[in-house]
PDB file of N, CA, C and O in Angstrom:
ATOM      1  N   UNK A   1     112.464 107.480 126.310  1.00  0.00           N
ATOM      2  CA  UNK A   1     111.204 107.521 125.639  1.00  0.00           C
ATOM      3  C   UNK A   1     111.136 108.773 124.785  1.00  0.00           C
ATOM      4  O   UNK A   1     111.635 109.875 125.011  1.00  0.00           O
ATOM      5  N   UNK A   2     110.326 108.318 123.637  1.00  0.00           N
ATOM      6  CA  UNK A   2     110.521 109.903 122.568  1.00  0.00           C
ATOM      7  C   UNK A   2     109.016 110.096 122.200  1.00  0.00           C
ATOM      8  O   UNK A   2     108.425 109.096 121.794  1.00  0.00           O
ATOM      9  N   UNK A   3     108.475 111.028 122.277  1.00  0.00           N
ATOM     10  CA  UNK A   3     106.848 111.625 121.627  1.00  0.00           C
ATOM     11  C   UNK A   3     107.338 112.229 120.585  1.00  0.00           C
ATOM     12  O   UNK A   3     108.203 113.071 120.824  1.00  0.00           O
ATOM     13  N   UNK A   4     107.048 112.054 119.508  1.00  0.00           N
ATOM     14  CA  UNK A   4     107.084 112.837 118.201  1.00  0.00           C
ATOM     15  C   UNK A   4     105.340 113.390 117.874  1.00  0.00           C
ATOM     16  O   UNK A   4     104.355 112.651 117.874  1.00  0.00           O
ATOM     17  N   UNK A   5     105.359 114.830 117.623  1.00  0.00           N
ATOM     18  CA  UNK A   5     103.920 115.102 117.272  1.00  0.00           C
ATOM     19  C   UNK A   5     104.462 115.732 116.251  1.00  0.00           C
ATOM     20  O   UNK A   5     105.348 116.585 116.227  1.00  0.00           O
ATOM     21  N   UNK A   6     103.781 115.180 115.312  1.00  0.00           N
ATOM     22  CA  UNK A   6     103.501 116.486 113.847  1.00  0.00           C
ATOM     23  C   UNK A   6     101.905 116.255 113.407  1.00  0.00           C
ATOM     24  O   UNK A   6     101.002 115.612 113.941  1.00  0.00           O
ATOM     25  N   UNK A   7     101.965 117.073 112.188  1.00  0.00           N
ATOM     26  CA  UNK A   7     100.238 117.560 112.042  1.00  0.00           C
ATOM     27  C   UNK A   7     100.795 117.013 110.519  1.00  0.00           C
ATOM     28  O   UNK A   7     101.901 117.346 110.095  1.00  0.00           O
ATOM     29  N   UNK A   8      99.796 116.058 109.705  1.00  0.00           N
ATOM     30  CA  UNK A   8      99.358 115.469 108.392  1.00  0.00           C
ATOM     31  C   UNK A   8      98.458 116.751 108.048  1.00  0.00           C
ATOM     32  O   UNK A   8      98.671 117.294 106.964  1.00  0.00           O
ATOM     33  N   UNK A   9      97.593 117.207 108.783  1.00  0.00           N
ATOM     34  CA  UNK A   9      96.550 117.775 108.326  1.00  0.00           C
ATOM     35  C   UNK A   9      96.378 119.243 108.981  1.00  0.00           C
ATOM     36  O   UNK A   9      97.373 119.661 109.574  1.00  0.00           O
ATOM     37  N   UNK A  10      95.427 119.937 108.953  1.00  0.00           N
ATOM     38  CA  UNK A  10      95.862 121.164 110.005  1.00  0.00           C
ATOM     39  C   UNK A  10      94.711 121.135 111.018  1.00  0.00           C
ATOM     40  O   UNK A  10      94.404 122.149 111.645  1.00  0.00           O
ATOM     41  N   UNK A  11      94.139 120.079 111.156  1.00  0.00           N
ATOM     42  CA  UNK A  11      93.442 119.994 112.287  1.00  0.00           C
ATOM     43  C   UNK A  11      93.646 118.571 113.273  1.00  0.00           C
ATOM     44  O   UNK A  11      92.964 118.289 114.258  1.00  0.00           O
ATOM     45  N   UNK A  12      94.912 117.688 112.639  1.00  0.00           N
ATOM     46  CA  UNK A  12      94.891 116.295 113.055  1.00  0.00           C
ATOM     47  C   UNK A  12      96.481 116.764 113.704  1.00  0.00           C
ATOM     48  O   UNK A  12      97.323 117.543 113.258  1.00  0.00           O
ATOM     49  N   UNK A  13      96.460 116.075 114.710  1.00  0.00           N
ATOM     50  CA  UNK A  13      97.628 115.882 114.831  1.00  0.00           C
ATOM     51  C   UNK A  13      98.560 114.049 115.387  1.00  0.00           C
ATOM     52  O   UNK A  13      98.386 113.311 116.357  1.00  0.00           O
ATOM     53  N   UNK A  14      99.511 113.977 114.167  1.00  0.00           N
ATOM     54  CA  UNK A  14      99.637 112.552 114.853  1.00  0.00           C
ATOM     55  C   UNK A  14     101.082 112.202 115.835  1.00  0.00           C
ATOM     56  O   UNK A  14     102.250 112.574 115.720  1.00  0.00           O
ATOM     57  N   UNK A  15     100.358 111.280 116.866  1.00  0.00           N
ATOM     58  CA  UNK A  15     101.249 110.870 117.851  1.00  0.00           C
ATOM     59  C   UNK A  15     101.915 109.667 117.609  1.00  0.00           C
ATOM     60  O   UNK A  15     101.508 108.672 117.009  1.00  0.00           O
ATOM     61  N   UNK A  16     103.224 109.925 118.266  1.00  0.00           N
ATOM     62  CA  UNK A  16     104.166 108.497 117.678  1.00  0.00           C
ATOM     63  C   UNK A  16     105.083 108.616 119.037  1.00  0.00           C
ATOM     64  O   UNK A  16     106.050 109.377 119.049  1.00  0.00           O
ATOM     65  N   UNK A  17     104.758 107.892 120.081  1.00  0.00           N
ATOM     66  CA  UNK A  17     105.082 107.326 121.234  1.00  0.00           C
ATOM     67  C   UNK A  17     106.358 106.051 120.864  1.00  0.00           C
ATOM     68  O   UNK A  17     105.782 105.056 120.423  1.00  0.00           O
ATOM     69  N   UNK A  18     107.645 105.878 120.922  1.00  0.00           N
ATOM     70  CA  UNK A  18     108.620 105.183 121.279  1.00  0.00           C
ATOM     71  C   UNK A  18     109.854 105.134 122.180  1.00  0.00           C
ATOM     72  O   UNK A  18     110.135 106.147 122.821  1.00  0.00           O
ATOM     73  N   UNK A  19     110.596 104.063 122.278  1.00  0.00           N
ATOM     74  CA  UNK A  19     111.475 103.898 122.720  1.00  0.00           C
ATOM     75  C   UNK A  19     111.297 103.779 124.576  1.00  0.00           C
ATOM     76  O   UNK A  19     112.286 104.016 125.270  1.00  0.00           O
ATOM     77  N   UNK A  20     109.893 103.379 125.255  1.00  0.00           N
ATOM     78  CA  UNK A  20     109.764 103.263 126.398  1.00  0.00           C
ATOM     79  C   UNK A  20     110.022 101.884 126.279  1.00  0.00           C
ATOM     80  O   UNK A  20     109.997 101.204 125.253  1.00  0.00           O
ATOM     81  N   UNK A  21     110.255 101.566 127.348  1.00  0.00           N
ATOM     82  CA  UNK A  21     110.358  99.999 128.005  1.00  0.00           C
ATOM     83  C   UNK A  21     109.248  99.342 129.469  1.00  0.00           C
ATOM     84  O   UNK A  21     109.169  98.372 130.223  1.00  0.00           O
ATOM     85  N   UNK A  22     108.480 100.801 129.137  1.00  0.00           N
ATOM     86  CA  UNK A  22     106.874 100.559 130.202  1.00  0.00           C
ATOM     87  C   UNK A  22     106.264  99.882 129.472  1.00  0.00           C
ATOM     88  O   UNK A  22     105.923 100.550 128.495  1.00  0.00           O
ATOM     89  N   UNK A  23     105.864  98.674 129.409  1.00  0.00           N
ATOM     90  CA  UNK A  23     105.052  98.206 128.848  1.00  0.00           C
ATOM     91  C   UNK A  23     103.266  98.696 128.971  1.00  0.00           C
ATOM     92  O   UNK A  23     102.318  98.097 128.463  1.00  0.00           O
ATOM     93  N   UNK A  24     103.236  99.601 129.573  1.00  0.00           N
ATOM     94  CA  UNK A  24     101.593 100.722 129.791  1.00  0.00           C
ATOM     95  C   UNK A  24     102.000 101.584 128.562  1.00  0.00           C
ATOM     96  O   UNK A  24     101.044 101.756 127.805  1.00  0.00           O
ATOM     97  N   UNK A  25     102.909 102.048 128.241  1.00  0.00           N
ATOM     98  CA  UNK A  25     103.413 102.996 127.760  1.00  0.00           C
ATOM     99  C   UNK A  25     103.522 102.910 126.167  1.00  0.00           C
ATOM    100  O   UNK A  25     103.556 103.753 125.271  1.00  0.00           O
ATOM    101  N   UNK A  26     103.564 101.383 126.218  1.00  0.00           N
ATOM    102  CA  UNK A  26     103.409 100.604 124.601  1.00  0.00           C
ATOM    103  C   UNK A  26     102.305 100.725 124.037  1.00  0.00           C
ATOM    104  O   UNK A  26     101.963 101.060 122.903  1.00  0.00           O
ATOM    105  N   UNK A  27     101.708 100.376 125.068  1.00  0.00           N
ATOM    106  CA  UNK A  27     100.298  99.864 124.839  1.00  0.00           C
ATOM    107  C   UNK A  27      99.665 101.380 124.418  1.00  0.00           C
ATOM    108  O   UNK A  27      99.108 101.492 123.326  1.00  0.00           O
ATOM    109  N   UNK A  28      99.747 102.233 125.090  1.00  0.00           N
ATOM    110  CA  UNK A  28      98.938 103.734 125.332  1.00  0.00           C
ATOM    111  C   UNK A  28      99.234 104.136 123.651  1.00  0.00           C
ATOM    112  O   UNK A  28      98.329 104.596 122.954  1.00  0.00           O
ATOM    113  N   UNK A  29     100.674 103.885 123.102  1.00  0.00           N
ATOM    114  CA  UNK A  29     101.371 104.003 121.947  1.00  0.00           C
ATOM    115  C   UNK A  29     100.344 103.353 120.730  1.00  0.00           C
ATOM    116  O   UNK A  29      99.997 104.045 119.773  1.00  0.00           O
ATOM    117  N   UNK A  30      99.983 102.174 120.872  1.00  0.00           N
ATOM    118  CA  UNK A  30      99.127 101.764 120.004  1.00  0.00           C
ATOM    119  C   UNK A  30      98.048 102.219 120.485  1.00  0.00           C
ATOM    120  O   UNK A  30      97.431 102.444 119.444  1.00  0.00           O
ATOM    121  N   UNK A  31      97.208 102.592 121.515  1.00  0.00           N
ATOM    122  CA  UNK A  31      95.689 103.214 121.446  1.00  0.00           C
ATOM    123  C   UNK A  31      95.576 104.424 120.814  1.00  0.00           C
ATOM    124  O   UNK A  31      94.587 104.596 120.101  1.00  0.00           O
ATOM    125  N   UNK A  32      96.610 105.539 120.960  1.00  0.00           N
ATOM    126  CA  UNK A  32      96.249 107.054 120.803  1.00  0.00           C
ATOM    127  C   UNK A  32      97.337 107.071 119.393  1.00  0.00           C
ATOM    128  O   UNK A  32      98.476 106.696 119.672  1.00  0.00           O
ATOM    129  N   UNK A  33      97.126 107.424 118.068  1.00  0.00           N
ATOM    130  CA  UNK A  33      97.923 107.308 117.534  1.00  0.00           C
ATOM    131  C   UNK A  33      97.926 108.651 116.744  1.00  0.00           C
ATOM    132  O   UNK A  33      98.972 109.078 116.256  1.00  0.00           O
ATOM    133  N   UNK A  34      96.500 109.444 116.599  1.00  0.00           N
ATOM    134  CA  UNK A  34      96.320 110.693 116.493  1.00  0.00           C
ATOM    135  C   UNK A  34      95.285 111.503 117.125  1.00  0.00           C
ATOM    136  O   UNK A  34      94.505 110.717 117.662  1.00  0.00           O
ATOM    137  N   UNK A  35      95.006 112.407 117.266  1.00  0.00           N
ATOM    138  CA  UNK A  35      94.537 113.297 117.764  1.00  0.00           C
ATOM    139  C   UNK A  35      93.623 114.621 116.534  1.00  0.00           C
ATOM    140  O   UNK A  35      94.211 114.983 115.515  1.00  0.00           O
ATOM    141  N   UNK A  36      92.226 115.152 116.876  1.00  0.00           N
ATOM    142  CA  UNK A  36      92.057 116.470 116.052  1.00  0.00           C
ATOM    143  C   UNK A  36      92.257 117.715 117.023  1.00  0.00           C
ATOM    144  O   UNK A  36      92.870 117.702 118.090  1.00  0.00           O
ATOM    145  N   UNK A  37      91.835 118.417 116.635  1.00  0.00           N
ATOM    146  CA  UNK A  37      91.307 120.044 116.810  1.00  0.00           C
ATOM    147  C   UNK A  37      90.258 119.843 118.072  1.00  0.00           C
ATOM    148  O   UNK A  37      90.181 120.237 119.236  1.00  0.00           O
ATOM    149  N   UNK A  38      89.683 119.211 117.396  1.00  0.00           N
ATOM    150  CA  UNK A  38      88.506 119.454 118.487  1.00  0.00           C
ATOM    151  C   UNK A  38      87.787 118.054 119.534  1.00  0.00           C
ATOM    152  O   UNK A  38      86.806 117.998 120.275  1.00  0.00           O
ATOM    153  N   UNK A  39      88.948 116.956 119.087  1.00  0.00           N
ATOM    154  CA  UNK A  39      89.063 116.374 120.590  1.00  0.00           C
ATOM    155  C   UNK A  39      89.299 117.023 121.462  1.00  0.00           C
ATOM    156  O   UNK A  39      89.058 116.409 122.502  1.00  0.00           O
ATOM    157  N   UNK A  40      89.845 118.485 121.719  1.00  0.00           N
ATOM    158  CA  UNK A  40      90.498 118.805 122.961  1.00  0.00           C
ATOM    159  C   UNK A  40      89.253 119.906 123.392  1.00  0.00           C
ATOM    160  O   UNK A  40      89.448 120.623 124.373  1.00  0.00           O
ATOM    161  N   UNK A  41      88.549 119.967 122.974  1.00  0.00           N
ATOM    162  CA  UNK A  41      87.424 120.564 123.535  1.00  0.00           C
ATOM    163  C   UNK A  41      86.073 119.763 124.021  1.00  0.00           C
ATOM    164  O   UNK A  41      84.934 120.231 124.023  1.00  0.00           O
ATOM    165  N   UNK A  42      86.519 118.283 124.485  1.00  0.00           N
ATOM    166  CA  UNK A  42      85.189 117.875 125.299  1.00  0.00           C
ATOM    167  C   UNK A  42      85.865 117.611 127.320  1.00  0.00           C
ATOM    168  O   UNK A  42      87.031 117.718 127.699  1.00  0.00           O
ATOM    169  N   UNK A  43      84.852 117.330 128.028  1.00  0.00           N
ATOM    170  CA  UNK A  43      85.965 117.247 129.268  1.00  0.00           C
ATOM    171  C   UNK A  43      86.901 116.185 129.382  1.00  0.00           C
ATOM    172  O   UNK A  43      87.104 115.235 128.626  1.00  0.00           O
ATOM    173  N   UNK A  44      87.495 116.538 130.571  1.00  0.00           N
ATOM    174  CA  UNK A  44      88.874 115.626 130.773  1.00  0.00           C
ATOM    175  C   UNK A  44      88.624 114.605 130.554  1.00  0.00           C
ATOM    176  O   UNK A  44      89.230 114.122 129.598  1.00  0.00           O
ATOM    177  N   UNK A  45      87.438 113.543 131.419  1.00  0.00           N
ATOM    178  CA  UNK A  45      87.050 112.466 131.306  1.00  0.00           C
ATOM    179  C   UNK A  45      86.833 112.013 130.074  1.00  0.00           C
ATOM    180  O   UNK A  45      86.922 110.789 129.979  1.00  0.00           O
ATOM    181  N   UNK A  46      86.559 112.638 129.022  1.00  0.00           N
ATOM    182  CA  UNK A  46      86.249 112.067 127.485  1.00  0.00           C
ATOM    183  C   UNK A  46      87.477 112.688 126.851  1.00  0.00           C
ATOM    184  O   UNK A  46      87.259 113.006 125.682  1.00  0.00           O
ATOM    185  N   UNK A  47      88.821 112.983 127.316  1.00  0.00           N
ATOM    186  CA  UNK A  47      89.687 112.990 126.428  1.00  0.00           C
ATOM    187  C   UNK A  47      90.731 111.683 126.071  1.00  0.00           C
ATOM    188  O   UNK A  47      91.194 110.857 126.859  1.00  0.00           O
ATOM    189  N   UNK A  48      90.912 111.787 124.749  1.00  0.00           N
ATOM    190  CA  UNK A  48      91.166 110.226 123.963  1.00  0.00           C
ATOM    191  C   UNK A  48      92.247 109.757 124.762  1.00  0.00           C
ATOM    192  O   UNK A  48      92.141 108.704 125.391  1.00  0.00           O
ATOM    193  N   UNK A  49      93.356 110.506 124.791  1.00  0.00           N
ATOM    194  CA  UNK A  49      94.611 110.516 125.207  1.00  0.00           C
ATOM    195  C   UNK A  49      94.493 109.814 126.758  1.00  0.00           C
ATOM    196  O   UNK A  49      95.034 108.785 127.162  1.00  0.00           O
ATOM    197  N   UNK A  50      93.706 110.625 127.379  1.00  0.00           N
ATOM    198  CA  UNK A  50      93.718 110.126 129.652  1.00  0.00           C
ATOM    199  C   UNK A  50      92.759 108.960 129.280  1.00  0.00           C
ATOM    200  O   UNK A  50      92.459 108.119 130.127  1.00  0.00           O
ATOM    201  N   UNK A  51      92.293 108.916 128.048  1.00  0.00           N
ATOM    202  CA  UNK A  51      90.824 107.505 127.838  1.00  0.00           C
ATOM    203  C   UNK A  51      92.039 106.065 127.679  1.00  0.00           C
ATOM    204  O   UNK A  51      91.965 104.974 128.244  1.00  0.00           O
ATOM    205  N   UNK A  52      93.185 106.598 126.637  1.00  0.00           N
ATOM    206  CA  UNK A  52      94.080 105.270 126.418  1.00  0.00           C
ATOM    207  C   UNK A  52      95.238 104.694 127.706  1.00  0.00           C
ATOM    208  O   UNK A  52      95.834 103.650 127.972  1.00  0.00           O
ATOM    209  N   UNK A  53      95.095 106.253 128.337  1.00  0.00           N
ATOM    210  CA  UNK A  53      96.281 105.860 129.452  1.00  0.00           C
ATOM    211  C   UNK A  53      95.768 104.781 130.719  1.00  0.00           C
ATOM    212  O   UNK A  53      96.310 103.857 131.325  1.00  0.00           O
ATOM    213  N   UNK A  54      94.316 105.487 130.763  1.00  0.00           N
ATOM    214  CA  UNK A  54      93.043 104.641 131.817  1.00  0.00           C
ATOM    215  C   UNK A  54      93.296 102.837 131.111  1.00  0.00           C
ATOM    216  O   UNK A  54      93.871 101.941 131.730  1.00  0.00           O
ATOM    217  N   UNK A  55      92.753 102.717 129.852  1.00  0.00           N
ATOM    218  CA  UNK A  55      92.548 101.232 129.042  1.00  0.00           C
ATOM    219  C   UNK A  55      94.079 100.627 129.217  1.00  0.00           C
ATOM    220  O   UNK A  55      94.251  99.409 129.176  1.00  0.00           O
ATOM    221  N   UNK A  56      95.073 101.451 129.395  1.00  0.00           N
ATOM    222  CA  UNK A  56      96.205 101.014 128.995  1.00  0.00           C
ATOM    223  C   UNK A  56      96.996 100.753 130.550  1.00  0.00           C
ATOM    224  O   UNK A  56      98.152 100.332 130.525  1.00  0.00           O
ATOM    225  N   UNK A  57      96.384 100.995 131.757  1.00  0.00           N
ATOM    226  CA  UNK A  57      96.969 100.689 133.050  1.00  0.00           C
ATOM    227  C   UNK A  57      97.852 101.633 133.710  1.00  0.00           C
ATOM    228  O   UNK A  57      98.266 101.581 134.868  1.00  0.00           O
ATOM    229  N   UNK A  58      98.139 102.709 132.606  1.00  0.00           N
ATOM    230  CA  UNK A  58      99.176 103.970 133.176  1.00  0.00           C
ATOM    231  C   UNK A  58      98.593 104.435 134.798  1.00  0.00           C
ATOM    232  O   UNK A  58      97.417 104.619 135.115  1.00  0.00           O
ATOM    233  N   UNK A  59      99.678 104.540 135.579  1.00  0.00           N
ATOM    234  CA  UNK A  59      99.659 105.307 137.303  1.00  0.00           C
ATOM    235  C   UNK A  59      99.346 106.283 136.417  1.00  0.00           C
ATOM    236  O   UNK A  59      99.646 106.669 135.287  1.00  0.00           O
ATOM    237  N   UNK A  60      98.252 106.685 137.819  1.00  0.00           N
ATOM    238  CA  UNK A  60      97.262 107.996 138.023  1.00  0.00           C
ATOM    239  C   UNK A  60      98.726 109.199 137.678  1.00  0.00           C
ATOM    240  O   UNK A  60      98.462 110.121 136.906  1.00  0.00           O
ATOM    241  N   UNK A  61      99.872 109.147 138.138  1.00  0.00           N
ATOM    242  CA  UNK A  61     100.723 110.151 138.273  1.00  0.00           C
ATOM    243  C   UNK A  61     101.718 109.798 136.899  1.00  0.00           C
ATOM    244  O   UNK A  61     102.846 110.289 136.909  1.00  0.00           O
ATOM    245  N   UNK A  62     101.497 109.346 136.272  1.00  0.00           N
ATOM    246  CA  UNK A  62     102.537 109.442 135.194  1.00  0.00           C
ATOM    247  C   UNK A  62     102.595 110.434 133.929  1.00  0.00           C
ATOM    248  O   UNK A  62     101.655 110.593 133.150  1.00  0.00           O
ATOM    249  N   UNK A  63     103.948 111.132 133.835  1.00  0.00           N
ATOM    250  CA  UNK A  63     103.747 112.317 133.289  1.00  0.00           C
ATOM    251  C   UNK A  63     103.660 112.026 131.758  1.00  0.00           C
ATOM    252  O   UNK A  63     104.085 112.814 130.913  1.00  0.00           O
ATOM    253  N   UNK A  64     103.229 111.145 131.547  1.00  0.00           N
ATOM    254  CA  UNK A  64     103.802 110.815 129.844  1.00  0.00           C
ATOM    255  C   UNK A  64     102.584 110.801 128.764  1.00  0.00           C
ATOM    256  O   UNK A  64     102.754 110.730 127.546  1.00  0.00           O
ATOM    257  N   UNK A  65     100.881 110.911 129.658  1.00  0.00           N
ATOM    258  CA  UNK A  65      99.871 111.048 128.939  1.00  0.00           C
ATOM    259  C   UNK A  65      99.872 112.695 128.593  1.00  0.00           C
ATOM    260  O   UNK A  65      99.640 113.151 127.473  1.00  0.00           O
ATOM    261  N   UNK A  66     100.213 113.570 129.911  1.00  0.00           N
ATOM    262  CA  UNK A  66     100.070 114.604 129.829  1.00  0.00           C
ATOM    263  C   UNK A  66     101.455 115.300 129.065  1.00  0.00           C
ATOM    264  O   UNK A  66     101.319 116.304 128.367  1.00  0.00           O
ATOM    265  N   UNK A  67     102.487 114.804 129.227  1.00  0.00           N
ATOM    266  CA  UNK A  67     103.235 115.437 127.646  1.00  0.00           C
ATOM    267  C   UNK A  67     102.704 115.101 126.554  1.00  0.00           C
ATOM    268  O   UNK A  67     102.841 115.899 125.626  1.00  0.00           O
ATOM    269  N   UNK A  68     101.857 113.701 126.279  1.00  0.00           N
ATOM    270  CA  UNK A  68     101.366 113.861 125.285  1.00  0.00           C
ATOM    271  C   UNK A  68     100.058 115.095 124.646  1.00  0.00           C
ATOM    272  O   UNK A  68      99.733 115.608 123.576  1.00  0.00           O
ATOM    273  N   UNK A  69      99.722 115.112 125.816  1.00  0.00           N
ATOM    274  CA  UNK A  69      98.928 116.230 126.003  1.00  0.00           C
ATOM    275  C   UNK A  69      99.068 117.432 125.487  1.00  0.00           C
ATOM    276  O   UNK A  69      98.558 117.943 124.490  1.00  0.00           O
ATOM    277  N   UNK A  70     100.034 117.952 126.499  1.00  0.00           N
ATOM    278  CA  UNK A  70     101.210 119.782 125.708  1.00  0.00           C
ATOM    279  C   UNK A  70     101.627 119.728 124.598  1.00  0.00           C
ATOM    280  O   UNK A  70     101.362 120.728 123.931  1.00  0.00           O
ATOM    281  N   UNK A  71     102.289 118.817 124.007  1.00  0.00           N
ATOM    282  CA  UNK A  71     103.127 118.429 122.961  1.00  0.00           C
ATOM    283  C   UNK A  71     101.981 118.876 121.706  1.00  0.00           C
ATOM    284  O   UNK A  71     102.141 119.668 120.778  1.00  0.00           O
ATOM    285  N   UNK A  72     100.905 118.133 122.032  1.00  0.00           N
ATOM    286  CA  UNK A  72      99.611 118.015 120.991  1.00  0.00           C
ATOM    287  C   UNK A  72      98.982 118.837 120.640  1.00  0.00           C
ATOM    288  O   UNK A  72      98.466 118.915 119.525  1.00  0.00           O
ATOM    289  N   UNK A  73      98.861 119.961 121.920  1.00  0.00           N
ATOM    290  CA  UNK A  73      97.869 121.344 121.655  1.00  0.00           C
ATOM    291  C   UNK A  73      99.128 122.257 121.258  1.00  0.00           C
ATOM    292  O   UNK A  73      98.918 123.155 120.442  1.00  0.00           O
ATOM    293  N   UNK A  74     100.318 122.107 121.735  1.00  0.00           N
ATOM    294  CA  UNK A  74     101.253 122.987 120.848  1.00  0.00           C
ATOM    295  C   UNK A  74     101.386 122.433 119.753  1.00  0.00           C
ATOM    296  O   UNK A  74     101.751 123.288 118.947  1.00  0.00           O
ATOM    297  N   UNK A  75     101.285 121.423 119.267  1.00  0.00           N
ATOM    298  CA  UNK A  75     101.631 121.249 117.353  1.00  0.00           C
ATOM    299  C   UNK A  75      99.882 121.511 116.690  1.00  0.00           C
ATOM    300  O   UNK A  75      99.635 121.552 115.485  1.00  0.00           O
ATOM    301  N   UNK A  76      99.055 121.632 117.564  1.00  0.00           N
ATOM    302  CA  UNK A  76      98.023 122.177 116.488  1.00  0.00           C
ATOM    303  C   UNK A  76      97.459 123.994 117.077  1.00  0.00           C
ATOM    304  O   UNK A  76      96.378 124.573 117.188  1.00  0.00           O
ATOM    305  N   UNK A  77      98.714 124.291 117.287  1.00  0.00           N
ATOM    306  CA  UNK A  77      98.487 125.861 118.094  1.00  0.00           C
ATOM    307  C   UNK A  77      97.416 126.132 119.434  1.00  0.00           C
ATOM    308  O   UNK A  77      96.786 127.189 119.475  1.00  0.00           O
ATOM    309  N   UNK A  78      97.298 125.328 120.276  1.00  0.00           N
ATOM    310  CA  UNK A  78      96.317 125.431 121.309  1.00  0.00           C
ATOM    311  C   UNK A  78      96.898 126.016 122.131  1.00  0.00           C
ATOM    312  O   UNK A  78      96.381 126.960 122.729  1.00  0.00           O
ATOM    313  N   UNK A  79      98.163 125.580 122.366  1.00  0.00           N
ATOM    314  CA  UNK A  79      98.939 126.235 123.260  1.00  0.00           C
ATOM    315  C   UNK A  79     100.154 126.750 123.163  1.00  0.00           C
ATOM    316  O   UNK A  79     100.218 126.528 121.954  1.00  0.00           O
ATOM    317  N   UNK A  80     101.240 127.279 123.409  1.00  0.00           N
ATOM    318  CA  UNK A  80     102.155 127.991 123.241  1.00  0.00           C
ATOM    319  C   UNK A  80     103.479 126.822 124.062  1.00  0.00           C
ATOM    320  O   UNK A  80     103.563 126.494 125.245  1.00  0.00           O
ATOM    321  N   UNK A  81     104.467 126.382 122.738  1.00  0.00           N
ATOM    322  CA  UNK A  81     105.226 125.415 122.926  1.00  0.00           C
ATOM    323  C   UNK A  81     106.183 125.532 123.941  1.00  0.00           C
ATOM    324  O   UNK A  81     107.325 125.721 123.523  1.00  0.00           O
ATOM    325  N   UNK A  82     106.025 125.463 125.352  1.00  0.00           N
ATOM    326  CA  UNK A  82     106.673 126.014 126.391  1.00  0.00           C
ATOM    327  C   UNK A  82     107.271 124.994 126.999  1.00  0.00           C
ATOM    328  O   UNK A  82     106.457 124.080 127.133  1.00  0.00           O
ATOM    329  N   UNK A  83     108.551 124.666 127.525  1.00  0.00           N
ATOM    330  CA  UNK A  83     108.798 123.647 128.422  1.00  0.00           C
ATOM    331  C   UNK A  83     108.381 123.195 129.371  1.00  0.00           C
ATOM    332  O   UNK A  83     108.604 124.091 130.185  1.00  0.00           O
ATOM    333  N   UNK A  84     107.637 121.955 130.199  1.00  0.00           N
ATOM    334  CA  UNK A  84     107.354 121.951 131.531  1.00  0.00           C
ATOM    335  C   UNK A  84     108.208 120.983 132.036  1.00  0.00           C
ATOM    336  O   UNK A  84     108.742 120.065 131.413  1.00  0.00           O
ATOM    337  N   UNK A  85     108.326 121.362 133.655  1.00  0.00           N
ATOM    338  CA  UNK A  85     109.159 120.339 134.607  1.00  0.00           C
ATOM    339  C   UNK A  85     108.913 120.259 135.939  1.00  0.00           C
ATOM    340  O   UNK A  85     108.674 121.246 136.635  1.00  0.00           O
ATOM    341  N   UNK A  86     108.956 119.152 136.331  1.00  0.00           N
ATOM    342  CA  UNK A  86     108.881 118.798 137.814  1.00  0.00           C
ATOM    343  C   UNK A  86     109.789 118.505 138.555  1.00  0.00           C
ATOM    344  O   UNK A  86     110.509 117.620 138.094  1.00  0.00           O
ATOM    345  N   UNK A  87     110.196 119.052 139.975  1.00  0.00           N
ATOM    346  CA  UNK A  87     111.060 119.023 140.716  1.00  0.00           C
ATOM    347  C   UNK A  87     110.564 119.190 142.072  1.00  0.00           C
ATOM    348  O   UNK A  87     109.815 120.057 142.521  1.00  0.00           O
ATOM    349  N   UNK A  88     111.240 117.987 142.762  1.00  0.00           N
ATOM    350  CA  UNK A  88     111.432 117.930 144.242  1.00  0.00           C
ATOM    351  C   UNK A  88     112.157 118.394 144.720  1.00  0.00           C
ATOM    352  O   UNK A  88     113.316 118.371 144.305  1.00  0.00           O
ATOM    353  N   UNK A  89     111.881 118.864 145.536  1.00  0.00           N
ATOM    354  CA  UNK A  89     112.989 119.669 146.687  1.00  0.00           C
ATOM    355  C   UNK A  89     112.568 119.617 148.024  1.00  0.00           C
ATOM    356  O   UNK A  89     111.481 120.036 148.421  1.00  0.00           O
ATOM    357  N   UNK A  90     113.718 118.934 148.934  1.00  0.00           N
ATOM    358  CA  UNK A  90     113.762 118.403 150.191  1.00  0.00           C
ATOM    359  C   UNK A  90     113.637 119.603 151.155  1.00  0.00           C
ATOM    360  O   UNK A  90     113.646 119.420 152.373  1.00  0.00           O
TER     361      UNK A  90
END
């Protein structure tokens, strides 16, 4: 699966979700297709992104709304483009 974020504008940023074979994951792909500035300042519950993953059937635990997430506030400078990862250990 590949997230591509770039910014058209300097307050938009657009999302381009491919190459999953989740069919939640398709779908989430056609709901959220960009993002502004200041979607990311209302609460969690009214953010567009966890709004398409909810409409779109995504598990409560799937990490792929919330990379869309990081990915998004780092291409419009919200946050600082840092790697994240999860790991189990027995």
């Amino acid at each position: 699966m590949h997230s591509t974020i770039y910014m058209p504008g300097q307050k938009t940023a657009r999302i381009d979700i491919t190459g999953s074979g989740c069919s939640m994951i398709q779908e989430l792909a056609g709901l959220v297709s960009e993002i502004t500035f200041q979607e990311f300042f209302v609460p969690l519950t009214q953010n567009k992104i966890f709004l398409g993953a909810e409409k779109a059937g995504c598990h409560l635990a799937c990490p792929v709304p919330m990379a869309v997430v990081k990915a998004s506030e780092a291409a419009l400078t919200l946050a600082l483009p840092k790697d994240v990862a999860m790991r189990f250990e027995s």
